[in-house]
GUDRENSE-478519 format. One record per residue (C-alpha): residue in three letters; chain; z, y, x. Coordinates in Angstrom, 2 decimals, always signed. Each point is the difference from the previous one (the first is absolute). Layout:
N
ala;A;Z;Y;X
...
//
This chain:
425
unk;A;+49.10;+249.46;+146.52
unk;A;-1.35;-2.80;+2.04
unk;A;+2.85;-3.01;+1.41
unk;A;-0.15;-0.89;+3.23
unk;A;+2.70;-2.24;+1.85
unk;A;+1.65;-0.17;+2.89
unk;A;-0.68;-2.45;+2.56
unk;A;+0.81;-1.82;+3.20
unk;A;-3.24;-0.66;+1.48
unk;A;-2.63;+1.64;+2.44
unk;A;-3.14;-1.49;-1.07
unk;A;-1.43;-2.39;-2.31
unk;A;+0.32;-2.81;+3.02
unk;A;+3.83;+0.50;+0.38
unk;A;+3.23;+0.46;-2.03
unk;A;+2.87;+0.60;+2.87
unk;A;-0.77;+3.53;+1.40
unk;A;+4.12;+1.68;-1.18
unk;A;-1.70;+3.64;+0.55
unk;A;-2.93;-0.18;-1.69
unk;A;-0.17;+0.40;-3.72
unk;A;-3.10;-1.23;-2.17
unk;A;-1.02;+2.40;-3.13
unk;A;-2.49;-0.99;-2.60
unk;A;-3.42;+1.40;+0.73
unk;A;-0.05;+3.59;-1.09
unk;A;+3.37;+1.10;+0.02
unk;A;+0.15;+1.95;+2.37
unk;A;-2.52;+2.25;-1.60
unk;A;+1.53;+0.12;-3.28
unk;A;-1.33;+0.13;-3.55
unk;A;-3.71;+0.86;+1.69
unk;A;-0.77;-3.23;+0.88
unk;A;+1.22;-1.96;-3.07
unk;A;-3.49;+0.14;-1.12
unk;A;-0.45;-3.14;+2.81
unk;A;+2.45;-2.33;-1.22
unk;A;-2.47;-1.69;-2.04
unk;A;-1.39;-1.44;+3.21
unk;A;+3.52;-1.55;+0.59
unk;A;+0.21;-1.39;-4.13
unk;A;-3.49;-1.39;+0.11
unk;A;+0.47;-1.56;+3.56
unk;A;+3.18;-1.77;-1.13
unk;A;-1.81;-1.02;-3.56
unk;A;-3.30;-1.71;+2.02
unk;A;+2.90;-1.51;+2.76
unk;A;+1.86;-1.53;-2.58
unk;A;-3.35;-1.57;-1.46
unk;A;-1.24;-0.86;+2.49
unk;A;+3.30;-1.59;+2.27
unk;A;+0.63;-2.09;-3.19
unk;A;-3.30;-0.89;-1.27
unk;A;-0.84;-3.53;+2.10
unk;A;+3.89;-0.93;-0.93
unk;A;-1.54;+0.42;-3.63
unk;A;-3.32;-1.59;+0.30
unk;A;+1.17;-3.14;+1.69
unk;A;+2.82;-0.59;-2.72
unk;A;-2.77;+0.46;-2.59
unk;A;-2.22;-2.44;+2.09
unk;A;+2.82;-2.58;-0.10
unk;A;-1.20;-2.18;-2.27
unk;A;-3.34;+0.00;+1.31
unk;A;+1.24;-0.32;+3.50
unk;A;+1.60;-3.35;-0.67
unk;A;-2.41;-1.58;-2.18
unk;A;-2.94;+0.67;+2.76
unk;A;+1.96;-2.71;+2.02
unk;A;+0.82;-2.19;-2.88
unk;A;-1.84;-2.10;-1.57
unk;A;+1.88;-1.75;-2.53
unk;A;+1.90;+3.30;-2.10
unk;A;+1.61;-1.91;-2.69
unk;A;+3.22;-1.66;-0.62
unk;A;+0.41;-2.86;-2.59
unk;A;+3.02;-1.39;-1.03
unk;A;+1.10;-3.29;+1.24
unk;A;+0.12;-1.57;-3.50
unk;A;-3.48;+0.77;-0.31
unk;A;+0.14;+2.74;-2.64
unk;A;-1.77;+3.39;-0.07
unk;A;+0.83;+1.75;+3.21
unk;A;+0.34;+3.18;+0.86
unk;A;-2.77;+1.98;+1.85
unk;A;+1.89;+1.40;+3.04
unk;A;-0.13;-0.57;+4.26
unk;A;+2.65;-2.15;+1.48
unk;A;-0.20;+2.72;+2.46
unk;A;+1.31;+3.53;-1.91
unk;A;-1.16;+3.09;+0.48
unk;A;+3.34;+0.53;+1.20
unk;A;-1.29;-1.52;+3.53
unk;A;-2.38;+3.36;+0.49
unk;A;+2.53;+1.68;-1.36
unk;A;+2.33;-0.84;+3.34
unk;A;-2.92;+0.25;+2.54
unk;A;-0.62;+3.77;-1.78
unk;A;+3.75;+0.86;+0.46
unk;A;+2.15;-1.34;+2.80
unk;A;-2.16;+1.55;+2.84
unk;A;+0.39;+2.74;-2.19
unk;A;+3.67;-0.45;+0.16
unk;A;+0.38;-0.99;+3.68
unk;A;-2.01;+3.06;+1.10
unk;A;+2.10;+2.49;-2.40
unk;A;+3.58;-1.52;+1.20
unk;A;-1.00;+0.60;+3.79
unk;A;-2.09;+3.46;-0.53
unk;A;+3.33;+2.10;-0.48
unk;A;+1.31;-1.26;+3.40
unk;A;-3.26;+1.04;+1.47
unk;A;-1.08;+3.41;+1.55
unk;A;-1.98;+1.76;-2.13
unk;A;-3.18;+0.16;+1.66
unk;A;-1.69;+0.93;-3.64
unk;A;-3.76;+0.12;+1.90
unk;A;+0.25;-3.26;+1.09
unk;A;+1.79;-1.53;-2.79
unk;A;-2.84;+1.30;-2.53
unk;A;-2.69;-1.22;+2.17
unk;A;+1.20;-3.50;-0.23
unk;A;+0.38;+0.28;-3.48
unk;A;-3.49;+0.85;-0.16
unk;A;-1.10;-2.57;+2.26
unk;A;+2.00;-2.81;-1.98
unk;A;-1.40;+1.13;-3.00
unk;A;-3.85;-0.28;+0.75
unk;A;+0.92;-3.26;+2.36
unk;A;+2.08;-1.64;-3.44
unk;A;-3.40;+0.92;-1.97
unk;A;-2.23;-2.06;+2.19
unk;A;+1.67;-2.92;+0.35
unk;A;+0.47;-0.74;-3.48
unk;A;-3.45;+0.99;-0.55
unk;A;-1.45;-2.47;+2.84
unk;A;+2.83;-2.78;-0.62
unk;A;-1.41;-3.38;+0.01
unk;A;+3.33;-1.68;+0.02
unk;A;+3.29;+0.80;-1.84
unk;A;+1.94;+1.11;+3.07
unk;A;-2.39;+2.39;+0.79
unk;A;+0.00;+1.67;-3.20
unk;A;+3.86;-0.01;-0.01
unk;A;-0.10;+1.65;+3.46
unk;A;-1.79;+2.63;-1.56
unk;A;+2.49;+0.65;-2.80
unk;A;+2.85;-0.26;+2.51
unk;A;-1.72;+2.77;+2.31
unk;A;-0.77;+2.31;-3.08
unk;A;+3.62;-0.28;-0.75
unk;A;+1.07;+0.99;+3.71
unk;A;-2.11;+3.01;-0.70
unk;A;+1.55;+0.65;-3.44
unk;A;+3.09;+0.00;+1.64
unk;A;-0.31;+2.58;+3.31
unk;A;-1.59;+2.23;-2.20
unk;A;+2.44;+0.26;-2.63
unk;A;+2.69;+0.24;+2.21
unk;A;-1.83;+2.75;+2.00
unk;A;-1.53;+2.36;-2.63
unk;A;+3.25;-0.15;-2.16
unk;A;+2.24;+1.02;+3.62
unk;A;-2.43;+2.07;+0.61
unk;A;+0.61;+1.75;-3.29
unk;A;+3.13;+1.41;+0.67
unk;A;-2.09;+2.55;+2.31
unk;A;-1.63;+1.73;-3.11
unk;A;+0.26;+1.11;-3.54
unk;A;+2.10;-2.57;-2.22
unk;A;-2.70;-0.33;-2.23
unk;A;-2.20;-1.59;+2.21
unk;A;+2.00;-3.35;-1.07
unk;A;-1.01;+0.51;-3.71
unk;A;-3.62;+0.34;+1.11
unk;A;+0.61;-2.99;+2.49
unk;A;+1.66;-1.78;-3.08
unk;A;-2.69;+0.08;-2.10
unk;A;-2.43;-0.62;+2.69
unk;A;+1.60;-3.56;+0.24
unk;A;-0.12;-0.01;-3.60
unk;A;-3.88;+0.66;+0.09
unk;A;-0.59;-2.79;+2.50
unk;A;+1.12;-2.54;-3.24
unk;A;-2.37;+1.87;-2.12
unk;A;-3.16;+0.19;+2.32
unk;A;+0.94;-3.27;+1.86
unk;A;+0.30;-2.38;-2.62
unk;A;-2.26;+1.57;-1.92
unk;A;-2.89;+0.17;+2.73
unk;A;+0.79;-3.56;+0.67
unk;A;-0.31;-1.35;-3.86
unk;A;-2.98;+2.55;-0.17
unk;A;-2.12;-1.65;+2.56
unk;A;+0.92;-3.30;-0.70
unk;A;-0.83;+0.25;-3.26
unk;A;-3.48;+1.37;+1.62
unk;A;-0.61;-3.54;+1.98
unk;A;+0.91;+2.28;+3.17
unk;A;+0.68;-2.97;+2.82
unk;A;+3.62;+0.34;+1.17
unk;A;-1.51;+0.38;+3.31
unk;A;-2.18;+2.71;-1.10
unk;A;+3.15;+1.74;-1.77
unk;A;+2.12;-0.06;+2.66
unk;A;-2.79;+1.52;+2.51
unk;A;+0.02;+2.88;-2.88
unk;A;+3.43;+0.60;-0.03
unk;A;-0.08;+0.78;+4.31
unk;A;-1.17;+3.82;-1.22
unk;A;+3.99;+0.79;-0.84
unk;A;+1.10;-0.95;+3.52
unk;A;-2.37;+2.73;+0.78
unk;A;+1.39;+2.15;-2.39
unk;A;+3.18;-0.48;+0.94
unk;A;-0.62;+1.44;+3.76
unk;A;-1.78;+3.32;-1.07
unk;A;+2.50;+0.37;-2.48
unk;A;+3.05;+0.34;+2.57
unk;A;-2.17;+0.96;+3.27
unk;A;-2.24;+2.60;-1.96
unk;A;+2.21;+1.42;-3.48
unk;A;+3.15;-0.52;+0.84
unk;A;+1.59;+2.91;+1.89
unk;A;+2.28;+0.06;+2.94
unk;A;+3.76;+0.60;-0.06
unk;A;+0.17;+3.13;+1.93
unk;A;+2.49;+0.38;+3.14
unk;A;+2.48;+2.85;-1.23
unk;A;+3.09;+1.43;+2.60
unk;A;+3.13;-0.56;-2.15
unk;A;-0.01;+3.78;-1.22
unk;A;-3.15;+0.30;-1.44
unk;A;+0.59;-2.90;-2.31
unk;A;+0.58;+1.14;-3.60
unk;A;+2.01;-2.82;-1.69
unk;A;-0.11;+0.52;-3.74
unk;A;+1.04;-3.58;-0.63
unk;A;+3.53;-0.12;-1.69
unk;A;+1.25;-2.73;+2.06
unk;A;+3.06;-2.30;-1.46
unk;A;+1.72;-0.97;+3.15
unk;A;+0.02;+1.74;+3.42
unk;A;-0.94;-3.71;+1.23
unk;A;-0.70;+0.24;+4.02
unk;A;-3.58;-2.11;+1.14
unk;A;+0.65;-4.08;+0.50
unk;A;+0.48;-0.83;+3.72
unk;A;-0.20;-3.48;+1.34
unk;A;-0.69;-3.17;-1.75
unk;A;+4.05;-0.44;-0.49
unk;A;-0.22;+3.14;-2.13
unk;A;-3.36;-0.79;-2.17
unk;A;+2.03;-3.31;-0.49
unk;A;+2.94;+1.53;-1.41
unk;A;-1.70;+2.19;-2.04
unk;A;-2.17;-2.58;-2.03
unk;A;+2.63;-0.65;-2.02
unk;A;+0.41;+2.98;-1.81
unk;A;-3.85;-0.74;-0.88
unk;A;+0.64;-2.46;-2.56
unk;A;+0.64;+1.73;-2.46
unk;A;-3.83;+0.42;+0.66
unk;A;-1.21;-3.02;+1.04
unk;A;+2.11;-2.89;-2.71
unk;A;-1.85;+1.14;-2.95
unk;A;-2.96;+0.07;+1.17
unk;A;+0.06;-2.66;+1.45
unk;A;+1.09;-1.57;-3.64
unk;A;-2.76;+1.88;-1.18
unk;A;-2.62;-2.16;+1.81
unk;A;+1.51;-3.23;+0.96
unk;A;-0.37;-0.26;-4.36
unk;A;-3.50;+1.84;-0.25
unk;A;-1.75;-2.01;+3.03
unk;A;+1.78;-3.41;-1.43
unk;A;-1.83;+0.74;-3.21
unk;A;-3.36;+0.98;+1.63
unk;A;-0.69;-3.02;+2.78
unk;A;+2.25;-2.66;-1.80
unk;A;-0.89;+0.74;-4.04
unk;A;-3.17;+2.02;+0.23
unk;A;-1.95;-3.24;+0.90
unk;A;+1.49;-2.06;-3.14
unk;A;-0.89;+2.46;-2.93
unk;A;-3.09;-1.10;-1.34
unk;A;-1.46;+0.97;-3.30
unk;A;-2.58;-3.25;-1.28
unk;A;-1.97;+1.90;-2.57
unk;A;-0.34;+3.21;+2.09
unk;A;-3.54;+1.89;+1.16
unk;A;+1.69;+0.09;+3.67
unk;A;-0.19;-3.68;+2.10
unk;A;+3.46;-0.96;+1.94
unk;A;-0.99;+2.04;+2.89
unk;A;-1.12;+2.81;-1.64
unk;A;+3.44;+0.36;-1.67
unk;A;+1.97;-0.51;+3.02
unk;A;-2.41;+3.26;+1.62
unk;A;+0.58;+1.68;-3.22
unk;A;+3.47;-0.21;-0.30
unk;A;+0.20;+1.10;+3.01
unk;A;-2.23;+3.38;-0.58
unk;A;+2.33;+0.53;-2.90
unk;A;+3.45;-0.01;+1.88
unk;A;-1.67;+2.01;+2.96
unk;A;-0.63;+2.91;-2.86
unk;A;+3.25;-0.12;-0.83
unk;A;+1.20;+0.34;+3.39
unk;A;-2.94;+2.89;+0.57
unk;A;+1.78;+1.86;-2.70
unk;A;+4.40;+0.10;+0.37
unk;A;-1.30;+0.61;+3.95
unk;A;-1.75;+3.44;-1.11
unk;A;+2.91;+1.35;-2.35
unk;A;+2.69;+0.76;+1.94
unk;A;-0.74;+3.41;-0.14
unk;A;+0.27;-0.36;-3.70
unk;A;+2.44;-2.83;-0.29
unk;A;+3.17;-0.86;+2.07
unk;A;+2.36;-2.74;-0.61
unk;A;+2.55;-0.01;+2.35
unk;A;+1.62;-3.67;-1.26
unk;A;-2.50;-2.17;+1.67
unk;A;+2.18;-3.13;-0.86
unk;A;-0.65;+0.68;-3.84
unk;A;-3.49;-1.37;+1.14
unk;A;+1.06;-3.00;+1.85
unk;A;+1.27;-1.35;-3.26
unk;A;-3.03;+0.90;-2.33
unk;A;-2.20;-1.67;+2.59
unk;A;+2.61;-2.96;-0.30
unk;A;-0.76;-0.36;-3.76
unk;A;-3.81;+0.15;+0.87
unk;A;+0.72;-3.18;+2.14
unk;A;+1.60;-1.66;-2.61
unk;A;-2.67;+0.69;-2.53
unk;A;-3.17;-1.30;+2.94
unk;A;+2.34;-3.49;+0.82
unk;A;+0.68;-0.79;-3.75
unk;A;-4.04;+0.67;-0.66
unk;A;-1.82;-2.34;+2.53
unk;A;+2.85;-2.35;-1.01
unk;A;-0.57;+0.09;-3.74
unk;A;-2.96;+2.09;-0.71
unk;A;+1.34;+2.17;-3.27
unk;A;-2.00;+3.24;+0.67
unk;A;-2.43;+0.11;-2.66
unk;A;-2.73;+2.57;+1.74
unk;A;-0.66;+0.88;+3.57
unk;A;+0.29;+3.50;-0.39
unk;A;+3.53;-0.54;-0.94
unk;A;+0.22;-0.89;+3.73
unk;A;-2.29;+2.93;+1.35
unk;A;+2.74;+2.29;-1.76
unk;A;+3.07;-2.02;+1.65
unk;A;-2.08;+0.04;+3.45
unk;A;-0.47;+4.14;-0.37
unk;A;+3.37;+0.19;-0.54
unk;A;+1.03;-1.92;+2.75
unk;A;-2.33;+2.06;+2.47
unk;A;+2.11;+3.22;-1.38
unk;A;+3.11;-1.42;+0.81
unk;A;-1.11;-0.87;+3.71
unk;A;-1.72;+3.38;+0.97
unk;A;+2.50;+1.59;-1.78
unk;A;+2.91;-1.30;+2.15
unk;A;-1.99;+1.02;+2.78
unk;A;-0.77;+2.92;+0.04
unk;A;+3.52;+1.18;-1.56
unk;A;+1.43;-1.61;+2.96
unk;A;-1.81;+1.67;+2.65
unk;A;+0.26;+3.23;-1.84
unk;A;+3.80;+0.06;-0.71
unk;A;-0.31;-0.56;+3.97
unk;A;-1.72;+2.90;+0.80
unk;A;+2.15;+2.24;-2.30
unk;A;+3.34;-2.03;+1.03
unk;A;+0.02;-0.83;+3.73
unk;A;+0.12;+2.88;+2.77
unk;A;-3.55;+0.51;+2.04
unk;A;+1.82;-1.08;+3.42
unk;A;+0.42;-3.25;-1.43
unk;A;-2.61;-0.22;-2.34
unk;A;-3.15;-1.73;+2.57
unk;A;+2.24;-2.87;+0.35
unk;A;+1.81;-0.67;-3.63
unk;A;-3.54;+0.07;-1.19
unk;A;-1.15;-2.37;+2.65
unk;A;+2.82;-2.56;-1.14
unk;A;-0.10;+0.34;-3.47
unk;A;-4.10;-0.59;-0.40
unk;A;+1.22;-3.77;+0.91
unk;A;+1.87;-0.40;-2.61
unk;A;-2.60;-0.98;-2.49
unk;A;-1.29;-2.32;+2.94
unk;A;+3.47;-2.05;-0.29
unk;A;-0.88;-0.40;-3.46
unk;A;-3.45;-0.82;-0.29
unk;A;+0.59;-2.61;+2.73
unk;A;+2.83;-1.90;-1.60
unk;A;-1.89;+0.01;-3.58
unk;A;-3.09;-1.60;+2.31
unk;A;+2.35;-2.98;+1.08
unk;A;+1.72;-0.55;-3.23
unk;A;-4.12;+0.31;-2.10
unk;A;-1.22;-2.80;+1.95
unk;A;+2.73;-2.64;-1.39
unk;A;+0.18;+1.20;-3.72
unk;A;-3.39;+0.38;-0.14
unk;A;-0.76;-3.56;+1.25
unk;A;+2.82;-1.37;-2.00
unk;A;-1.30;+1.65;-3.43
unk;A;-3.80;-0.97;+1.13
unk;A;+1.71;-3.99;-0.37
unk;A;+0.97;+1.05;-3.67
unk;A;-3.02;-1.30;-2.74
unk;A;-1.82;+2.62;-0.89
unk;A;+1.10;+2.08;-3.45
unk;A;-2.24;+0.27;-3.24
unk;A;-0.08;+3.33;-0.66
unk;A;+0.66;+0.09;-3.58
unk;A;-0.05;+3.62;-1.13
unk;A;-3.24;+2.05;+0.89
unk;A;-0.90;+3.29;-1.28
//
């Protein structure tokens, strides 16, 4: 039996049209065409890729980003002693040019028509424009223009394709889920890769324009259309929890938020700890006697919480955990653990840390996904466009506090003398 869900909306370019109901494509047609909804699956999988790929890619670039402008990149201690090898400047600087566009965009999009055509073409545009001028940047605003426009993009598209979702089968947002997840994989890891390969960042970057492209043929050419159904051909086969009526007005979508956050607070938890750890910490781990320079285990690091990430965001349909708080406090331990280490430097190995980071990458595409698809199970399809629309911010709210609070800790902890690491394996 296929799902499909009810909708107020006429076409893809507008979401206030009371007689018109919007079925997922096929279902009309019944069990026949079921043999299609790959198309949808696989279009949702290469969105999610590609929509958060440049997001990925410039947070892995981070380090690289700011030392290209800097030429003095350590920090020794005023009395003289061994300093510590750190910018003044934190990652946690990219880190806010990558996410408050992200954040203004997503916190405006809801109130917006959705005009999903044009909304995808300017994510597509932003994308391949954020590329460039990072690439070509000869000065450090220019390169942190780019970032800031790659985040924009980030930001209409997530809002868009995950709204959009509520038009088709729930399980596009597992695909879409670990889609996002895949971007960590193939974004860091591209990045390192090439790096590693003497690749110019400029010559990287102009690489990287092919998922833009990507990105367009995926939802112009695979994805299909939500098809225009009269109210009494729709089949519903959704068991719905609440006979919940469609939002009207802004005074209404206002009202409703709140019921949302039992949604949006723990994920926002979730990430305000994981992001805290990744642009304020990352930077300060830093293994002497390993194979891997500074940079190269920053990157790496990186590539190692993006597979975790890449994996609890493709097994929901295996795994559910409802209690996405229960993750907020695990990732709370993991920041205890990271502050105590760059402080003191007791971890014995590096791969101690690669395990810690993996784990930490679970717990943040886990709460994800779990959140988005307790939403889709949970919340009633009239309503659905928008509550997903307002809760894809949340982890915005929390990635952009842990940016402002990484840039003083980490500068105040770059101040500290420098640790002996006294335990190696």
């Amino acid at each position: 039996m296929s799902p499909s869900k009810e909708q107020e909306a006429g076409d893809s370019d507008s979401t206030h049209q009371p007689q018109v109901l919007v079925a997922p494509p096929g279902a009309a047609h019944g069990r026949r065409n079921d043999r299609s909804l790959w198309r949808d699956l696989t279009a949702y999988w290469i969105l999610g890729l590609c929509n958060n790929y440049g997001y990925v890619v410039m947070l892995s670039a981070a380090h690289d980003i700011i030392a290209q402008f800097n030429d003095e990149t350590e920090d020794d201690s005023a009395d003289g002693g061994a300093g510590r090898q750190c910018h003044l400047v934190s990652t946690g600087a990219i880190l806010l040019a990558d996410v408050l566009p992200s954040l203004f965009v997503k916190m405006l999009m809801p109130f917006f028509p959705f005009w999903v055509n044009i909304r995808i073409g300017l994510a597509v545009a932003f994308s391949a424009a954020g590329f460039l001028l990072v690439g070509f940047a000869n000065a450090e605003w220019m390169a942190l223009l780019g970032v800031i426009i790659t985040s924009a993009s980030s930001g209409i598209g997530e809002t868009t394709f995950l709204a959009y979702s509520s038009h088709f089968n729930k399980n596009v947002i597992s695909t879409w889920s670990s889609g996002t997840g895949g971007a960590g994989v193939i974004g860091s890891l591209s990045y390192a890769t090439l790096r590693s390969l003497d690749v110019s960042p400029r010559d990287t970057m102009l690489i990287m324009l092919i998922f833009p492209v990507i990105e367009a043929l995926s939802f112009w050419l695979l994805l299909r259309r939500p098809q225009i159904l009269p109210v009494s051909t729709v089949e519903s086969t959704e068991e719905l929890i609440s006979d919940d009526k469609p939002l009207v007005g802004f005074k209404e979508k206002l009202l409703y938020i709140k019921q949302l956050f039992k949604y949006m607070l723990p994920l926002a938890l979730v990430y305000f700890f994981e992001y805290f750890i990744n642009q304020g910490l990352f930077e300060l781990v830093f293994f002497e006697n390993s194979v891997l320079d500074k940079a190269a285990q920053y990157r790496w690091l990186n590539v190692d919480y993006q597979i975790g990430v890449f994996i609890s965001r493709s097994s929901v349909n295996v795994f559910q955990l409802n209690k996405i708080w229960l993750m907020s406090i695990f990732q709370f331990i993991n920041v205890a653990y990271f502050l105590t280490e760059v402080i003191w430097f007791y971890t014995p190995s590096i791969w101690i840390v690669f395990v810690i980071v993996l784990w930490e990458g679970l717990l943040g595409g886990g709460a994800y996904v779990n959140t988005f698809y307790r939403m889709s199970k949970e919340i009633s399809p009239e309503r659905r466009q928008f509550a997903m629309a307002m809760v894809v911010q949340s982890d915005s709210y929390g990635i952009a506090l842990a940016g402002f609070l990484a840039i003083p800790v980490h500068n105040a902890i770059c101040g500290l003398p420098a640790p002996t690491r006294t335990l190696t394996w």
